[in-house]
C-alpha positions in Angstrom: 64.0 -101.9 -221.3 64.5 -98.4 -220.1 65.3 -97.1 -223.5 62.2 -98.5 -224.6 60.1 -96.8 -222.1 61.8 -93.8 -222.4 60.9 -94.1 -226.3 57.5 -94.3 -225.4 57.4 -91.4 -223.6 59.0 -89.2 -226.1 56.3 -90.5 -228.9 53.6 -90.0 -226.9 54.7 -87.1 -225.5 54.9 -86.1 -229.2 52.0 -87.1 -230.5 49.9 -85.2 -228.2 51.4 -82.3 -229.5 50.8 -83.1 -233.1 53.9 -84.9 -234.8 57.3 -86.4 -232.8 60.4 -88.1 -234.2 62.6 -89.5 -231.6 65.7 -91.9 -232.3 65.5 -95.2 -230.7 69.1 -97.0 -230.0 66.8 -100.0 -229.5 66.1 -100.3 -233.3 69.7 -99.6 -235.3 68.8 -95.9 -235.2 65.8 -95.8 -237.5 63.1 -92.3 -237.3 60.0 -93.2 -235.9 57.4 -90.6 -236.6 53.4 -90.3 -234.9 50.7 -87.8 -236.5 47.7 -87.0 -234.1 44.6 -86.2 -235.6 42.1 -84.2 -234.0 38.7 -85.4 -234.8 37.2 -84.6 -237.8 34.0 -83.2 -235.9 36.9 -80.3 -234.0 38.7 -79.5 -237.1 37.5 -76.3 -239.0 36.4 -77.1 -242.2 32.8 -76.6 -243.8 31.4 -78.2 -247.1 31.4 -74.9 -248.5 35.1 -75.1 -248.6 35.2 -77.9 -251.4 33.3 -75.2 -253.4 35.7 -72.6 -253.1 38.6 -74.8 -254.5 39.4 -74.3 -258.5 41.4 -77.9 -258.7 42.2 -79.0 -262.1 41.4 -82.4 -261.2 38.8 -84.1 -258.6 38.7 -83.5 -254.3 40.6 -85.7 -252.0 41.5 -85.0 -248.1 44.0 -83.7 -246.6 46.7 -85.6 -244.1 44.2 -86.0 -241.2 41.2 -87.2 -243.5 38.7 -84.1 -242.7 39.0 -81.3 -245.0 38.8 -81.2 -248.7 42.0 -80.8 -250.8 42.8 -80.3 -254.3 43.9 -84.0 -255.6 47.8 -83.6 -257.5 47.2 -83.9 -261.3 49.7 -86.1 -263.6 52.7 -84.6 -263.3 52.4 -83.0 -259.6 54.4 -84.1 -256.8 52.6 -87.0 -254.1 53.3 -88.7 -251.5 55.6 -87.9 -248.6 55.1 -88.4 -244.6 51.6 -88.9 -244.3 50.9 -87.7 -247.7 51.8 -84.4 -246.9 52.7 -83.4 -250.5 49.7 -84.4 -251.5 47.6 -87.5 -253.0 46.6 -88.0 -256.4 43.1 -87.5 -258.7 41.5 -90.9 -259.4 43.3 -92.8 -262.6 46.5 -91.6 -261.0 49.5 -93.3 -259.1 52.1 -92.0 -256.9 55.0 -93.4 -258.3 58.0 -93.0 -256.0 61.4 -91.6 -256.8 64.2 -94.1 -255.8 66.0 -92.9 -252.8 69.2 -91.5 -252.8 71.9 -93.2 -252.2 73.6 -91.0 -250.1 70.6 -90.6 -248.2 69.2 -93.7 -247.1 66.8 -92.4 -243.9 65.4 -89.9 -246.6 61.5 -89.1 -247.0 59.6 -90.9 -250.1 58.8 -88.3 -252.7 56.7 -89.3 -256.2 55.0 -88.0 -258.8 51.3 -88.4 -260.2 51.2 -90.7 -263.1 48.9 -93.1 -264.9 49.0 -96.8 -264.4 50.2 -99.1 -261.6 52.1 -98.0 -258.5 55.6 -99.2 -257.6 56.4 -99.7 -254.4 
């Protein structure tokens, strides 16, 4: 019960911060991971922003959900923690690499491509 507590702490400790990853002996050793989002209404982003962007495809947001971002185009790398590399246009599936072997803990990485995702 300590550890568990203890874990807590650590994530929320964290995710005041803005991210935290903290091992828990509790749980075979997996990563957990927190993200903490401002609200949209603090973050500094204006409409005009979506104008300034030349994307070759269409607008999406970014890992918090507030501010415009160029949507990945067929080909382009997606996915990630959070969608941190990115999300893709509309028609477009993030279609996930299978994880190494050798690296079983290791973060999803895909690429934009038509059709159906695979999870």
């Amino acid at each position: 019960m300590t550890s568990l507590v203890t874990l807590a702490t650590l994530l929320v400790a964290g995710a005041a911060m803005g991210t935290s990853r903290a091992q828990s002996p509790v749980d075979g050793g997996h990563t957990l991971q927190a993200l903490h989002c401002p609200p949209c209404e603090r973050v500094h982003c204006t409409p005009r922003r979506a104008l300034r962007l030349q994307c070759k495809g269409g607008l999406t947001t970014g890992i918090c959900g507030c501010c415009p971002v160029c949507a990945r185009t067929a080909g382009e790398s997606c996915g990630g923690t959070w969608d941190y590399l990115g999300k893709c246009d509309e028609g477009l599936v993030c279609v996930y690499q299978d994880p190494a072997e050798d690296k079983p803990g290791a973060e999803r990485r895909g690429t934009c491509k038509e059709g159906k995702a695979r999870l």
